[in-house]
One Martini backbone bead per residue (centre of mass of N, CA, C, O) as a GRO file, in nm:
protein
  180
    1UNK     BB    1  -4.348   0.258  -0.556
    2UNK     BB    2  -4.146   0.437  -0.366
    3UNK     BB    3  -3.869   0.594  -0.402
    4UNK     BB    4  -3.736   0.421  -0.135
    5UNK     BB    5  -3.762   0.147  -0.264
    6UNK     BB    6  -3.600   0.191  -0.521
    7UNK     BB    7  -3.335   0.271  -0.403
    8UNK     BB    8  -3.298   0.001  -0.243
    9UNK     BB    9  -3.318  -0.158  -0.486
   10UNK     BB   10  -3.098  -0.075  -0.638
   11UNK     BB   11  -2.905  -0.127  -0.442
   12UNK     BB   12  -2.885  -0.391  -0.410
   13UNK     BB   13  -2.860  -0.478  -0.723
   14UNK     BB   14  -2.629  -0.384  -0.686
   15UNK     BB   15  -2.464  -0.561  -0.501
   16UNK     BB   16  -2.466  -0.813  -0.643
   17UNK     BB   17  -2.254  -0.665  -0.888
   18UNK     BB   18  -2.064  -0.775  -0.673
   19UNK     BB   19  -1.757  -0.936  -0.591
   20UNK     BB   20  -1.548  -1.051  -0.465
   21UNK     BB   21  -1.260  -1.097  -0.414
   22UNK     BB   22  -0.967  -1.218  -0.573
   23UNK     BB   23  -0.668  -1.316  -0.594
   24UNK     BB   24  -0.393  -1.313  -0.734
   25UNK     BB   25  -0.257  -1.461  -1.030
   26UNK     BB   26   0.033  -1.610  -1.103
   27UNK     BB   27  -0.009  -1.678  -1.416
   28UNK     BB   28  -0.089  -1.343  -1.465
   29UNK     BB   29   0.224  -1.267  -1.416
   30UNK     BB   30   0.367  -1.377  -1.673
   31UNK     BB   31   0.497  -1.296  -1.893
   32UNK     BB   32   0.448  -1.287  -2.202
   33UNK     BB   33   0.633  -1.420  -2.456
   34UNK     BB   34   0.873  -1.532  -2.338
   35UNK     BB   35   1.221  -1.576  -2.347
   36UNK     BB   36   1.491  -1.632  -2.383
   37UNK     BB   37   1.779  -1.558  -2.269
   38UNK     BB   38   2.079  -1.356  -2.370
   39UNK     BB   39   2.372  -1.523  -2.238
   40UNK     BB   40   2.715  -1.601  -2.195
   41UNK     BB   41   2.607  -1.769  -1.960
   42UNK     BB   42   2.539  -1.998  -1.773
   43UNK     BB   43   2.242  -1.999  -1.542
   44UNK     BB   44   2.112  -1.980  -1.226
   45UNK     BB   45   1.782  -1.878  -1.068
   46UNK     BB   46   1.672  -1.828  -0.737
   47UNK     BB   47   1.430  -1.836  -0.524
   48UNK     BB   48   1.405  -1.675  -0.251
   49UNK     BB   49   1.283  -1.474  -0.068
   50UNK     BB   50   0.956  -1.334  -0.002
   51UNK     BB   51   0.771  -1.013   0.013
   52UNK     BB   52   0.498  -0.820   0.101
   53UNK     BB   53   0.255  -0.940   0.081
   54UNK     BB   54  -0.103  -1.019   0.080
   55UNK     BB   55  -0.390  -1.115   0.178
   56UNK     BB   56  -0.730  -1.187   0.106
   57UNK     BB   57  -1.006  -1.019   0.117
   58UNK     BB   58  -1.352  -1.071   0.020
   59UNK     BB   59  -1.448  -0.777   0.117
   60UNK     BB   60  -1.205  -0.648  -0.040
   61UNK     BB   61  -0.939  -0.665  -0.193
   62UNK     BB   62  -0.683  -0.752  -0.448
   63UNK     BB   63  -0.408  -0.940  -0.383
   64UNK     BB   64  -0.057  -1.022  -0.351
   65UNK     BB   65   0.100  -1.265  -0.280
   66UNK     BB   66   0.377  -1.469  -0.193
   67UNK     BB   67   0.344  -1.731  -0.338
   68UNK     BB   68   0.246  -1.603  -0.615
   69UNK     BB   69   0.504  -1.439  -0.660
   70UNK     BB   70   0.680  -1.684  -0.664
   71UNK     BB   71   0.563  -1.850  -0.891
   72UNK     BB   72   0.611  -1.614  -1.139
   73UNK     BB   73   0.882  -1.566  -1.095
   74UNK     BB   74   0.990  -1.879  -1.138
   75UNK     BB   75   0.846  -1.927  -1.422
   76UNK     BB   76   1.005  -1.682  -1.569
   77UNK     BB   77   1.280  -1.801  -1.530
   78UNK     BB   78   1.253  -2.037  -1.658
   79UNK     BB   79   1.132  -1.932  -1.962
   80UNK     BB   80   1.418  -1.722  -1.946
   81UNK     BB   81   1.678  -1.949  -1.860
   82UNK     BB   82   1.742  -1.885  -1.531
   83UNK     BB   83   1.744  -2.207  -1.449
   84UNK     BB   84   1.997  -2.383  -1.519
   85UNK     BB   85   2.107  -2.675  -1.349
   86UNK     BB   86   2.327  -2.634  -1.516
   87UNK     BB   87   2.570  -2.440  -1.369
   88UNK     BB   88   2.795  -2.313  -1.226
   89UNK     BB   89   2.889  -2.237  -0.930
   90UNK     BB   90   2.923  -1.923  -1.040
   91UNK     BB   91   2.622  -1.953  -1.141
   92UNK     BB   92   2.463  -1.894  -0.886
   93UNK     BB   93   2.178  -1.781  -0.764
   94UNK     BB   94   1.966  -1.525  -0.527
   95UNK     BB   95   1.670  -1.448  -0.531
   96UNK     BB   96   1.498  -1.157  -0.371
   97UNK     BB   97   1.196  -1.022  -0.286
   98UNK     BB   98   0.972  -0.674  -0.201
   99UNK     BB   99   0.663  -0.574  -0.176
  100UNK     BB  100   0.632  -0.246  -0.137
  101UNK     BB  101   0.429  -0.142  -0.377
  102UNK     BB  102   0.058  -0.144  -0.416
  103UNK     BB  103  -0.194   0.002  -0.540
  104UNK     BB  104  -0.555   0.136  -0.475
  105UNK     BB  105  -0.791   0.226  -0.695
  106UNK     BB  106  -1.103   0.294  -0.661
  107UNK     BB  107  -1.245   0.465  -0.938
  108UNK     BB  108  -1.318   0.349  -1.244
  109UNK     BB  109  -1.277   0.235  -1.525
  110UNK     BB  110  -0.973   0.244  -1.541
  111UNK     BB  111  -0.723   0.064  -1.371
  112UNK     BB  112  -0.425   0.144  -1.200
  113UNK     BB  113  -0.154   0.009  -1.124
  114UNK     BB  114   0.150   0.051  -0.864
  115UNK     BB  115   0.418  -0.085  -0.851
  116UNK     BB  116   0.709  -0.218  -0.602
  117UNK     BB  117   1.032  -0.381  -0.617
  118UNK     BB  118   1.242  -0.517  -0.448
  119UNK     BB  119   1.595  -0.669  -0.517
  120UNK     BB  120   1.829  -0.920  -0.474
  121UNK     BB  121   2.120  -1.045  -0.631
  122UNK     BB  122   2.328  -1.378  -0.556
  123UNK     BB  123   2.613  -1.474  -0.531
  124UNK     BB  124   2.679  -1.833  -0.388
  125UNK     BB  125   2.967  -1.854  -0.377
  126UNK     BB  126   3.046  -1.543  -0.199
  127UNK     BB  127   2.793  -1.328  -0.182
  128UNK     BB  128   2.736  -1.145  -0.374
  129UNK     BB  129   2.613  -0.858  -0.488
  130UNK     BB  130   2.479  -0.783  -0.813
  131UNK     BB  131   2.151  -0.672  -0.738
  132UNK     BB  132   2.001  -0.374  -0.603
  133UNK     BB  133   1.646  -0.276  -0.677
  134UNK     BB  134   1.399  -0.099  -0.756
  135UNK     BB  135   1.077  -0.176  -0.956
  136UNK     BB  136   0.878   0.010  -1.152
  137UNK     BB  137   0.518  -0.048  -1.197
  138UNK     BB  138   0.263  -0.121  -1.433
  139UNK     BB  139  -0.105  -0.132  -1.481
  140UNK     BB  140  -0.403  -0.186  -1.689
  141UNK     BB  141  -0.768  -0.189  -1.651
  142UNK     BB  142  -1.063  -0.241  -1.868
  143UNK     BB  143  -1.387  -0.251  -1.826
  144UNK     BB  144  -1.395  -0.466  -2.110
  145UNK     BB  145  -1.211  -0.679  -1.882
  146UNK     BB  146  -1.397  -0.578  -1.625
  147UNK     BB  147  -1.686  -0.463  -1.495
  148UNK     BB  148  -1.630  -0.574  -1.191
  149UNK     BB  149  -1.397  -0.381  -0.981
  150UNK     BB  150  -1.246  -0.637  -0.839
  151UNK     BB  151  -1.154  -0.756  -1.090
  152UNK     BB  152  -1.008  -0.521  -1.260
  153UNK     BB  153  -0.789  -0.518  -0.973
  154UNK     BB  154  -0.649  -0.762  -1.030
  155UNK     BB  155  -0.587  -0.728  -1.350
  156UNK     BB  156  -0.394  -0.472  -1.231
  157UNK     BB  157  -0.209  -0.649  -1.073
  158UNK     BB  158  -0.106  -0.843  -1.254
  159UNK     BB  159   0.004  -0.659  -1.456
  160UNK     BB  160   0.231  -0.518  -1.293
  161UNK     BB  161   0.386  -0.715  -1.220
  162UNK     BB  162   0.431  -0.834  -1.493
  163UNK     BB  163   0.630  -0.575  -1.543
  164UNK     BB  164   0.803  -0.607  -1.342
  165UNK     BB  165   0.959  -0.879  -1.396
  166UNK     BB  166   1.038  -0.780  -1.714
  167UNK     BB  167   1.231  -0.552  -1.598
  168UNK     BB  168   1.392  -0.737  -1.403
  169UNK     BB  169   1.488  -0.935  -1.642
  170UNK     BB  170   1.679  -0.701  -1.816
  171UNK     BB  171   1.851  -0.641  -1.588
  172UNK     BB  172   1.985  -0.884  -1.534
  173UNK     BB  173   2.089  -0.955  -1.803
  174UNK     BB  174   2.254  -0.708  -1.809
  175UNK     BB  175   2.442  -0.795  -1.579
  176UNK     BB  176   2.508  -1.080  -1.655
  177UNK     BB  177   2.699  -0.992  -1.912
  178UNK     BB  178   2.876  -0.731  -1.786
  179UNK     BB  179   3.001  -0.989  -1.552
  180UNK     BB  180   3.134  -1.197  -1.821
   0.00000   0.00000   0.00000
């Protein structure tokens, strides 16, 4: 065989272990290990719009969509205690969520995925907004964790999300605390 045809017989042979893109999971976007929040009142939080997500072209890379972003975020806040319905009037919000930033690295062992998310979440009774604010958040994902670089940048935009949504918890719990 010539030079020509192993150079070929390479690309094709790297080419197969290639994999197509595929979405981002929900599941693997809910901060692990969370528990209740210590609020000093009943309250519940509820997912309004979501948006800012992209679907996966599995030609090109994983995005997040809005729909798995919106299942995330609602599993995370019922985890996390701030979903209880029985919550008076006054303790009732509407989160809404807008991801605004997600990188997407070429090439590399470890991809690092930069996210950023406004949040803005709204007290029902009144209509006030009680938090409005982009977070900013990484994950990283290991060559270890998978080899294949489409899986890889999933697997780091799973892990950035998912470190979004559990800043978003500290901030909000923080916020609803301090007015009660």
């Amino acid at each position: 065989m010539n030079a020509k045809a192993k150079i070929i017989a390479l690309m094709l042979a790297l080419s197969l272990l290639q994999a197509c893109a595929a979405a981002a999971r929900s599941d693997r976007m809910v901060p692990e290990n969370i528990s209740p929040a210590a609020t000093a009142q009943t309250v519940m939080l509820s997912v309004g719009s979501v948006g800012g997500g992209a679907a996966t072209n599995p030609m090109f890379s994983s995005q997040v969509g809005d729909e798995e972003f919106r299942q995330a975020l609602s599993e995370t806040l019922q985890a996390a205690g701030l979903s209880n319905r029985s919550a008076s009037a006054q303790n009732t919000y509407t989160v809404e969520a807008s991801l605004t930033g997600l990188s997407d690295p070429i090439m590399g062992f470890s991809f690092t995925v930069e996210s950023e998310v406004y949040y803005q979440v709204t007290r029902n009774s009144d209509s006030t907004t009680i938090f409005a604010e982009s977070i900013k958040a990484s994950g990283t994902a290991k060559v270890g964790e998978a080899f294949v670089g489409t899986e890889r940048l999933r697997i780091a935009k799973e892990y950035s999300i998912r470190e979004n949504i559990s800043a978003f918890i500290e901030a909000i719990v923080s916020i609803l605390n301090s007015n009660q």
